[in-house]
C-alpha positions as CSV (number, residue, x, y, z in Angstrom):
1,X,-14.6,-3.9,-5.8
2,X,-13.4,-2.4,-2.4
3,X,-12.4,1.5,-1.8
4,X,-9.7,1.7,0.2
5,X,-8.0,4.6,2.5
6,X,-4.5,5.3,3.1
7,X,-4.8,3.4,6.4
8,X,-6.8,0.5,5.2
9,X,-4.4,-0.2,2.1
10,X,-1.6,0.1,4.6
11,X,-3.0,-2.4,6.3
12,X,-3.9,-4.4,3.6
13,X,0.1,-4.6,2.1
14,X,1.1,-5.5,5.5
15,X,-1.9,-8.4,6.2
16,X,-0.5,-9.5,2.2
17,X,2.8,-10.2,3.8
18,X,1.5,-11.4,7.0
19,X,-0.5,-14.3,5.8
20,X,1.8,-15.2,2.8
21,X,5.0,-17.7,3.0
22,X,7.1,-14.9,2.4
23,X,9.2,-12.3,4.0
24,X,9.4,-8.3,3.4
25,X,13.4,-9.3,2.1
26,X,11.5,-12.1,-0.1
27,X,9.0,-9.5,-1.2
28,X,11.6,-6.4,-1.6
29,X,13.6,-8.8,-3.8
30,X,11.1,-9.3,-6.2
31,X,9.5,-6.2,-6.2
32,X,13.5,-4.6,-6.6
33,X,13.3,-2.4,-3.6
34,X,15.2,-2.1,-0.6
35,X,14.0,-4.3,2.5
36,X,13.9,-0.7,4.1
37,X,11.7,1.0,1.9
38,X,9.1,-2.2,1.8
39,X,9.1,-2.0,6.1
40,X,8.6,2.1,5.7
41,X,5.7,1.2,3.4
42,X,4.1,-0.8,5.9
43,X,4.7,1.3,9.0
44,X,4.1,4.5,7.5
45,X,1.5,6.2,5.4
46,X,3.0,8.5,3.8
47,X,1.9,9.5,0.0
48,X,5.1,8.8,-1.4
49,X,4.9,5.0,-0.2
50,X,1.7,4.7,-1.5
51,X,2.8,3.3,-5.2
52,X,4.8,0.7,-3.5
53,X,1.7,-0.1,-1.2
54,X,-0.4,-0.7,-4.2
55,X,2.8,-3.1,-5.3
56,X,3.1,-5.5,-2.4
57,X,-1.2,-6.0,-2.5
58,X,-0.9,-6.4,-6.3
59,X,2.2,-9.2,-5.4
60,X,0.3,-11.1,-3.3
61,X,-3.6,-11.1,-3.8
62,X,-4.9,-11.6,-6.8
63,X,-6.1,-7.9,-7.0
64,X,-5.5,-4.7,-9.5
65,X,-4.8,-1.6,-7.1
66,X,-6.0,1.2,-9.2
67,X,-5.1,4.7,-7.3
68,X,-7.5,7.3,-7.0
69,X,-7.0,10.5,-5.4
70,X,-9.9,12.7,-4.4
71,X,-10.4,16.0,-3.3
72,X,-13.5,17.6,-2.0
73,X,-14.4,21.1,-2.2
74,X,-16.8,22.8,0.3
75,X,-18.2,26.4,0.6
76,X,-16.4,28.7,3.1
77,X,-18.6,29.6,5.9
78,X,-19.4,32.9,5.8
């Protein structure tokens, strides 16, 4: 099991298409999303892209994405 960051799993979708025979119009095709939104996904890391990220890994390696969000709280300094 690997914990991944926003960066890292953008990185990750984007190495998945890299080093696979197919192309972000190949992968928006089957994953029914514009070739647009699948380039955004891979350029940006916004939150909102984030499901689609999990997608294109899930696509392409043989890997579950399960998404986690965690927020820390610590004391204010007083």
């Amino acid at each position: 099991m690997a914990t991944l960051n926003a960066e890292e799993l953008r990185s990750r979708a984007e190495r998945a298409i890299e080093q696979s025979p197919y192309t972000q119009a190949d992968v928006s095709r089957e994953l029914d999303v514009s070739r647009a939104s699948v380039n955004r996904a891979l350029k940006d890391t916004s939150p909102k892209l984030e499901k689609l990220r999990c997608r294109i890994v899930e696509l392409l390696e043989p890997y579950r994405v399960e998404r986690k969000r965690i927020f820390e709280l610590h004391p204010k300094d007083e």
